[in-house]
N, C-alpha and C positions, 0 to 999 in steps of 0.2 A: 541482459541475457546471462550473466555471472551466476547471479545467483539460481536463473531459472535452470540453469544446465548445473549448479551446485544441487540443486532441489532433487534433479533427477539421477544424478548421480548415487547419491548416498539415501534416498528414500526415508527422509525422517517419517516418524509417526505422528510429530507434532512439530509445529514452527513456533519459534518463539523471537519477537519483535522487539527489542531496544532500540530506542532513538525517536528523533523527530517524523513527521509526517511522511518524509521521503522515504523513511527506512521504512516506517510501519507500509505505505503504499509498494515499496518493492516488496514486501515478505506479502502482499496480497496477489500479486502478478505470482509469484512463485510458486505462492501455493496453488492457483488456479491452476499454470500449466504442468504444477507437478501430476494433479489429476488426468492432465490431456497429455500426455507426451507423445503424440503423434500432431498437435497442432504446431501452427505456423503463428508466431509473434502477434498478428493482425489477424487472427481471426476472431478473440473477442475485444478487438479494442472498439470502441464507438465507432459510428459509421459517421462520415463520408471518409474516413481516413483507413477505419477497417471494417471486417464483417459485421462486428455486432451478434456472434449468434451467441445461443442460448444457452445458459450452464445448464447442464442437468444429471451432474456428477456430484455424487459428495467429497464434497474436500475435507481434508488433514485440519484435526483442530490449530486455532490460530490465536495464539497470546501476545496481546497488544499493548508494552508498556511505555507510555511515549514519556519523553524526559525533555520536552519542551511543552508550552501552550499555546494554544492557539488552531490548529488545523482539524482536530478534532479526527483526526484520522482514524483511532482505534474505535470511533463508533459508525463508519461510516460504511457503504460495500461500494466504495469510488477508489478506485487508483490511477493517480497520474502520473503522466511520466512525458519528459521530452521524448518526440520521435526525432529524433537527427536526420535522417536522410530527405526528411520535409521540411525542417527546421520547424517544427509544431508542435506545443502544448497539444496533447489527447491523453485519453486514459479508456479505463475499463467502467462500466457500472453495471454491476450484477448483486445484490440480497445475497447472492452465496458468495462471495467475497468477503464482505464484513467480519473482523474478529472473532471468535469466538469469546473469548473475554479482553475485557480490557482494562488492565491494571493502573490507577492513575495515585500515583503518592506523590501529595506537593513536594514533599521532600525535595525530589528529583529536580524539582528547576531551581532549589535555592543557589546552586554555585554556577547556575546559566551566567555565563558573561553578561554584559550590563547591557551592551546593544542587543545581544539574543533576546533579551528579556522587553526589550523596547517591541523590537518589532514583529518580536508573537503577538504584543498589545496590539501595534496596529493593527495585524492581519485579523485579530476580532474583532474590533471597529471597521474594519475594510469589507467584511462579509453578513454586517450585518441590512 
């Protein structure tokens, strides 16, 4: 909710995304309900946990640079996210969610710690 109430705060023109899956998936919630600011947290997250309804707003371009591998976040229009008060893995999935571009330079993983580097491998072996 940080960033979505940062989002609406300050009303960027464009979001731009550094970090793993987590980060690039929160800057997708953010921009969704920066477009809604009159929704409620659960109203497009998946159902049975929430509404599920249907974007039909255009959202704020979205630049997706991830600096781990594996989740594949910056090409997807999925965001997950723990819901705490269920104790529950849910997310969003909407086509308008999806970055607008998505920036991927290996560069960025060569000084990933050795375990980060591990288990971004598994998690592409785990998904496939």
């Amino acid at each position: 909710m940080e960033c979505i109430n940062f989002t609406r705060k300050f009303n960027p023109d464009a979001i731009l995304a550094i970090g793993g899956g987590s980060v690039i998936d929160t800057a997708k919630a953010a921009n969704l309900y920066h477009a809604y600011p009159e929704a409620d947290l659960l109203d497009f997250v998946n159902a049975p946990v929430g509404k599920g309804l249907p974007v039909t707003r255009t959202l704020s371009p979205l630049i997706a640079v991830p600096t781990t591998a594996g989740t594949g976040s910056e090409t997807t229009g999925v965001s997950v996210f723990d819901y705490e008060p269920l104790k529950a893995k849910t997310g969003i999935a909407n086509r308008a969610i999806r970055p607008t571009l998505g920036i991927v330079d290996p560069e960025n993983i060569l000084t990933m710690p050795e375990r980060v580097t591990a288990y971004s491998g598994l998690m592409c072996c785990a998904m496939l």
